[in-house]
Legacy VTK file of the C-alpha trace (Angstrom):
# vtk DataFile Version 3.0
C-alpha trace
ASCII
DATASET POLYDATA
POINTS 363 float
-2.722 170.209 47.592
0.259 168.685 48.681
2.960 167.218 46.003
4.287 164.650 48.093
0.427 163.362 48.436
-1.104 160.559 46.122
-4.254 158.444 45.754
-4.053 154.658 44.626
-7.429 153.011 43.737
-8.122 149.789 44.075
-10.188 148.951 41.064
-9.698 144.976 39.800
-12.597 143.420 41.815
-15.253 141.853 39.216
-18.354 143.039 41.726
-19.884 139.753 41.207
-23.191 140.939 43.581
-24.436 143.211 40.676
-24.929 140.710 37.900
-26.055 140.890 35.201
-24.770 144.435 34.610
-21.709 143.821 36.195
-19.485 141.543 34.240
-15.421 141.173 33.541
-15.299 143.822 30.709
-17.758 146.083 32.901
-17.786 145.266 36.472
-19.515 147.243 39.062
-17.039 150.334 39.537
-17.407 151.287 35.686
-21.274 151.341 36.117
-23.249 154.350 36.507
-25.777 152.656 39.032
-26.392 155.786 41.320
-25.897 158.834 39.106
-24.743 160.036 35.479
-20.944 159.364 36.554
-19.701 155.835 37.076
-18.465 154.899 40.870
-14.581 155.140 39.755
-15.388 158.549 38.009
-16.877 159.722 41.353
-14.551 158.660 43.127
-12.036 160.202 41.287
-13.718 163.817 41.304
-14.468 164.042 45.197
-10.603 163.346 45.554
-9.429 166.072 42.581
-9.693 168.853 45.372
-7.010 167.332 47.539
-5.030 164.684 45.001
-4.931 165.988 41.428
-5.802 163.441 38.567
-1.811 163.512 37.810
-0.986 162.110 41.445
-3.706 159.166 41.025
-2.503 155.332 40.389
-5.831 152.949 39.499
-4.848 149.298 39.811
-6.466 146.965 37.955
-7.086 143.960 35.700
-6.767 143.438 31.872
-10.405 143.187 31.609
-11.376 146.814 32.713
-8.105 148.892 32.048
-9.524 150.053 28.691
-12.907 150.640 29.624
-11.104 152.611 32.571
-8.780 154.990 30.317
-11.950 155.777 28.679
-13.687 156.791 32.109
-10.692 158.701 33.060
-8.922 160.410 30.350
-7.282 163.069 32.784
-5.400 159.974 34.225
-1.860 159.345 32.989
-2.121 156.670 30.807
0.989 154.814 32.887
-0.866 155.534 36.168
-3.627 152.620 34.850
-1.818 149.568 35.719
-3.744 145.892 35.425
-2.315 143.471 37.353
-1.387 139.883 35.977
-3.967 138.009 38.035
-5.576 138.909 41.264
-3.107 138.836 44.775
-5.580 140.977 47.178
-4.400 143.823 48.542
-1.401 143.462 50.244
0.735 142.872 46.941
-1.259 145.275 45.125
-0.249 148.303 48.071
2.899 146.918 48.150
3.593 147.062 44.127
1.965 150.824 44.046
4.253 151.565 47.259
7.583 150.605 45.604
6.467 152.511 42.371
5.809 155.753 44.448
8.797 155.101 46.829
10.997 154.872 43.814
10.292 158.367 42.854
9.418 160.860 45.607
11.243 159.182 48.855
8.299 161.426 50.715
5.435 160.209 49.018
2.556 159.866 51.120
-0.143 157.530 49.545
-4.240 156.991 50.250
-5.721 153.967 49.317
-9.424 153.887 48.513
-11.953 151.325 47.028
-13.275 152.567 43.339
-16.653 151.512 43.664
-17.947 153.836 47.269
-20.549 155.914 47.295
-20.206 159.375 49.434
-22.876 161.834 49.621
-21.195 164.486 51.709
-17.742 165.096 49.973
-16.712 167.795 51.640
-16.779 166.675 55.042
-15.421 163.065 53.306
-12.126 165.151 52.671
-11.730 167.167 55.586
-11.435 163.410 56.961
-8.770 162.471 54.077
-6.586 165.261 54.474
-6.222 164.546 58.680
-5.668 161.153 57.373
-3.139 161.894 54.871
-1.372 164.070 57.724
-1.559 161.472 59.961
0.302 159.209 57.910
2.870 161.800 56.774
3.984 161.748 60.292
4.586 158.113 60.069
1.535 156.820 61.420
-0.378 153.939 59.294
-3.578 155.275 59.072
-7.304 153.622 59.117
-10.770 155.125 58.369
-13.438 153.919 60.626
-17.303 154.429 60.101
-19.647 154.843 63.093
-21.403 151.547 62.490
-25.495 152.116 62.193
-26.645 148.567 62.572
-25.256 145.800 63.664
-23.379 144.977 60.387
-21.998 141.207 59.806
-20.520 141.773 56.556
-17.740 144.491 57.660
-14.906 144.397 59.972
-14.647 146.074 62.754
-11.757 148.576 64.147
-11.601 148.942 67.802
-10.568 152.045 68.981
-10.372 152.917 72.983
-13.548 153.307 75.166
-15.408 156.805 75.191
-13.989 157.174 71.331
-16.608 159.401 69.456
-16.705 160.244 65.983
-16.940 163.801 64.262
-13.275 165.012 65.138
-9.964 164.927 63.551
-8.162 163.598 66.276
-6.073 160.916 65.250
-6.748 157.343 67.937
-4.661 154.392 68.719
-6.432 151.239 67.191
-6.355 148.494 69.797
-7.012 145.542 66.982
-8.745 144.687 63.957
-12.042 142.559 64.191
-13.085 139.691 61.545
-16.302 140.132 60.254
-18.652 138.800 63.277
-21.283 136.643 63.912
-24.288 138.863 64.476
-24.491 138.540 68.438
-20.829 140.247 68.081
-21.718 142.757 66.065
-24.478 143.784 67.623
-21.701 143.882 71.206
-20.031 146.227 68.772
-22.508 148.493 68.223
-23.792 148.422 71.668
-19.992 149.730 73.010
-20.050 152.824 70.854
-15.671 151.954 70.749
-16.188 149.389 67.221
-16.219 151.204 63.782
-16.671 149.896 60.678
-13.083 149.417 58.621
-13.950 151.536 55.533
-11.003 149.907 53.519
-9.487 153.709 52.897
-5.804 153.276 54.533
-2.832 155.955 54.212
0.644 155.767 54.991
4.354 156.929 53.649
5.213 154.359 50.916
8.688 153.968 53.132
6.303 153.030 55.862
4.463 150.518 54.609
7.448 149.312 52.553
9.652 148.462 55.684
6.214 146.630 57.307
5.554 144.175 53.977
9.048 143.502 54.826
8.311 142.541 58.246
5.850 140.697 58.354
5.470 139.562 54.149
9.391 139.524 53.760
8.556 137.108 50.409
6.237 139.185 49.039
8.348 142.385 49.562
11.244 140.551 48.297
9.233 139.677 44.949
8.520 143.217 44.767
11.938 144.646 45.428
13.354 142.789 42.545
11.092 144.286 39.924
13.350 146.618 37.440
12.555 150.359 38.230
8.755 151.309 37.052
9.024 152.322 33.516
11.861 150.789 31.919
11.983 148.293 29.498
11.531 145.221 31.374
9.269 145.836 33.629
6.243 144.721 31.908
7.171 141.356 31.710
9.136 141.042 34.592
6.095 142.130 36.451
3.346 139.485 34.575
6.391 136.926 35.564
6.868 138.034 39.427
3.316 139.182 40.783
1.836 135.514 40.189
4.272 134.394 43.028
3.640 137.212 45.466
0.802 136.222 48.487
-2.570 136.198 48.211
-3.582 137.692 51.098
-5.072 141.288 52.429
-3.125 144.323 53.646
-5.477 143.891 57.047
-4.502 140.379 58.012
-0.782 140.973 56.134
0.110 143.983 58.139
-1.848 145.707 60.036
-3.293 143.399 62.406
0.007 142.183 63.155
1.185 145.792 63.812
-1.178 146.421 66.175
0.542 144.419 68.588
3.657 146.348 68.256
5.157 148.163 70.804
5.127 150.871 70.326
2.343 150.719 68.039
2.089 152.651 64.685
-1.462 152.399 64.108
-3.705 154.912 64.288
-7.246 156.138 62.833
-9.719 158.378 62.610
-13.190 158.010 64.120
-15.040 159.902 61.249
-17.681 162.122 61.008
-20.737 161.219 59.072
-19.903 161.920 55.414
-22.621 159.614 53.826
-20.623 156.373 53.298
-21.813 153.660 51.731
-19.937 150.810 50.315
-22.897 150.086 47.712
-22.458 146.142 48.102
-25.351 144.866 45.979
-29.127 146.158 44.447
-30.820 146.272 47.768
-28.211 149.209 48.626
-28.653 151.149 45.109
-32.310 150.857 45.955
-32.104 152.363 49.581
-29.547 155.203 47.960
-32.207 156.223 45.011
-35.273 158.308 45.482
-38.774 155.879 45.549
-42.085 157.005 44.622
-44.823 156.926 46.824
-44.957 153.073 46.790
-41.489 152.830 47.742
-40.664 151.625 43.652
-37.586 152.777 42.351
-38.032 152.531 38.518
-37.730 153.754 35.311
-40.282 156.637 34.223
-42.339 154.583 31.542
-42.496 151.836 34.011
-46.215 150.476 35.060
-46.736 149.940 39.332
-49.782 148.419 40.070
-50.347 147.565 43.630
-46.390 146.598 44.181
-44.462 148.229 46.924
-40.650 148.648 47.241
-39.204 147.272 44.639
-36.075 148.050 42.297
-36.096 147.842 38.413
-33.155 148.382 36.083
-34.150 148.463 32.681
-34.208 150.221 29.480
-35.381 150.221 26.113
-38.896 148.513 27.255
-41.400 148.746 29.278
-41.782 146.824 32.656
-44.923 145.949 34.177
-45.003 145.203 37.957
-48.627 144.000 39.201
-49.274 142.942 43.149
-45.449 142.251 43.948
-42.804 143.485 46.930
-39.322 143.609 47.781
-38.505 142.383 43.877
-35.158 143.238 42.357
-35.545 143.143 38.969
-32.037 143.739 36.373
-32.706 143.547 33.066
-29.817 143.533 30.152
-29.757 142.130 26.171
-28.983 138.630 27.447
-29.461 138.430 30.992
-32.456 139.232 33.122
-32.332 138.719 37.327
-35.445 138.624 38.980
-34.434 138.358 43.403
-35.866 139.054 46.324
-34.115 141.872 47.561
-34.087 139.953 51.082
-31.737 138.028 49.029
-29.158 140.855 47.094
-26.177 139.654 49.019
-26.543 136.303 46.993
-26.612 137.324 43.559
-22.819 136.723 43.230
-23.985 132.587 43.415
-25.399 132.689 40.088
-22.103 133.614 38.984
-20.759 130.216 40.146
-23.648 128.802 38.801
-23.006 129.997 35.133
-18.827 129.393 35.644
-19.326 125.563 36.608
-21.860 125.745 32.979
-19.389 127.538 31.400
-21.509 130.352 30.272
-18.551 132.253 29.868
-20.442 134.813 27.978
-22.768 135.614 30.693
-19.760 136.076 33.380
LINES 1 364
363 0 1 2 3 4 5 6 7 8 9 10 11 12 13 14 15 16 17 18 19 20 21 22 23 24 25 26 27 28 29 30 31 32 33 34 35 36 37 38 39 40 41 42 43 44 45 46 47 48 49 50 51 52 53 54 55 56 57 58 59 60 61 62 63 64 65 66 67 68 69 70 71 72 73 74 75 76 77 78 79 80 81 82 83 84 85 86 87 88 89 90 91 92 93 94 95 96 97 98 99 100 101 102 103 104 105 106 107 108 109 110 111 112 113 114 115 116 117 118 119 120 121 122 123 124 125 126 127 128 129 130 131 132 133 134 135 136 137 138 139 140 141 142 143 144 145 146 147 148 149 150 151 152 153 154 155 156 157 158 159 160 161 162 163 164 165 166 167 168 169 170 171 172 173 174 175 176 177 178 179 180 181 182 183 184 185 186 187 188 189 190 191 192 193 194 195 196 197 198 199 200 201 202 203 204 205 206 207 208 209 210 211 212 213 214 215 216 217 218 219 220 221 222 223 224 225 226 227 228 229 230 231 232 233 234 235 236 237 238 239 240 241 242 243 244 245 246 247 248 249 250 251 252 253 254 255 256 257 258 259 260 261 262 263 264 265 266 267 268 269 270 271 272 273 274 275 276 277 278 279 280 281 282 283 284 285 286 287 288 289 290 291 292 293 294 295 296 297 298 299 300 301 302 303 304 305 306 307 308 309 310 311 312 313 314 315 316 317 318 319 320 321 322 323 324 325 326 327 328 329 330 331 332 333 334 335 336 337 338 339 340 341 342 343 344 345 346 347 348 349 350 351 352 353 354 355 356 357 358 359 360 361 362
């Protein structure tokens, strides 16, 4: 462990795409939908070998931070921050950077989504640590993941030709890619020089600090008027301030733009295979979960006749399935989904079904 090290983790998003479970007060990283442990608490205890609970800052929203404190009692209390309303990521790095900054002038800080799935931790933080050295030498550092399809819903990191994953050799990024159209990404794969952009990024706090400045000068300036973390009016100076910063992402803010530097500060890590998966809706919780020998993943007391591959959620009754595929089936006290799982990635349109209702007790 090193002192100077610390993990922020991004944790407001509502993870819309796992309805009906997922919902303001309990959105998809507080959910245990892959094992007994909820994704934040995972993520949490694959980092405690290399960033101790006492050196990790959770940003969130008012909505989860209690449910959260409950999760993570080993947590400072003051390390659980909600923000006033959502700003993306570049204000949220950028508010967690000048808190850190403030008090260790070395701090070296990770940033990871709360609500990833890794099945191979160990090899997951031999990757961290190079990453987190990396950036202590004043590199900004990326994370990319050997792509294995061709994916349309990521972006893309280009590092240079013959680039292979598995080692701990830091490599220049060339540029950032938008998510493509699939005839791009499938170019990507072919090239074997395209990773997936994991959204795990690590720099020193001084670093990143002076590049908001560059490149979102109002945004750092918003920031850099906030009273020093902890005293009295900080609170409320921050609910008044953070509403004004940018809404915009740290990739598009920053680090695309530094990229095209000279000389340029960006560098990443073509990783190893540590069993990443960013668990984006129920089709991916059912390709993560053991199936039976109809390729159902379902509840014990659950009845499978003649239906193949599908996912149920539900407890405290029992579901029948009989001569049905590929069904996603989510059942809660007041909600039940019933999807293709050709069609997972769409669940989060029901939500803005129910919000132009106003079934604000569904959302």
């Amino acid at each position: 462990m090193n002192s100077h090290y610390y993990g922020l983790i991004l944790a407001g998003g509502r993870g819309t795409r796992f309805w009906p479970r997922s919902r303001k007060g309990s959105a998809k990283q507080v959910l245990n939908v892959v094992g007994e442990r909820s994704l934040i608490q995972a993520t949490v205890d694959r980092l405690a070998p290399l960033i101790p609970p006492e050196q990790i800052w959770i940003l969130t929203n008012q909505h989860l931070r209690r449910i959260i404190l409950k999760q993570l009692p080993e947590i400072p209390r003051a390390h659980v921050l909600a923000e006033p309303v959502q700003r993306n990521t570049a204000a949220a790095i950028g508010l967690a950077a000048r808190i850190l900054d403030s008090a260790d002038s070395d701090a070296v800080m990770g940033v990871f989504p709360s609500d990833h799935v890794v099945s191979q931790p160990a090899v997951y933080l031999q990757v961290v640590e190079a990453a987190l050295n990396g950036a202590a030498a004043g590199n900004l550092m990326v994370v990319g993941i050997r792509p294995r399809w061709p994916e349309t819903g990521y972006g893309y990191v280009e590092f240079p030709a013959g680039t292979e994953p598995g080692t701990s050799r830091l490599a220049p990024v060339l540029r950032f890619h938008e998510k493509p159209v699939l005839a791009k990404a499938e170019q990507y794969v072919a090239s074997g020089n395209f990773y997936w952009n994991s959204g795990m990024f690590f720099w020193r706090t001084d670093v990143v600090l002076k590049q908001l400045g560059r490149h979102l000068p109002q945004t750092a300036a918003i920031l850099a008027s906030l009273p020093r973390f902890g005293a009295r009016g900080f609170a409320p100076a921050l609910a008044k301030a953070f509403p004004l910063c940018e809404n915009i992402s740290i990739d598009y803010a920053v680090l695309e733009k530094a990229t095209a530097e000279s000389p340029n500060k960006v560098a990443g890590i073509a990783a190893p295979d540590f069993g990443w998966n960013d668990v984006g809706s129920w089709n991916a919780v059912y390709e993560l979960l053991p199936r039976d020998a109809a390729g159902n993943v379902a509840p014990p007391d659950a009845v499978c006749l003649d239906s193949l591959n599908n996912f149920v959620d539900a407890h405290g009754k029992v579901v029948a399935l009989l001569g049905v595929k590929d069904l996603i089936v989510v059942d809660t006290p007041d909600a039940l989904l019933v999807a293709s799982r050709t069609h997972a990635q769409r669940v989060g349109e029901i939500l803005k079904t129910l919000e132009s209702r106003r079934r604000e007790d569904l959302l």
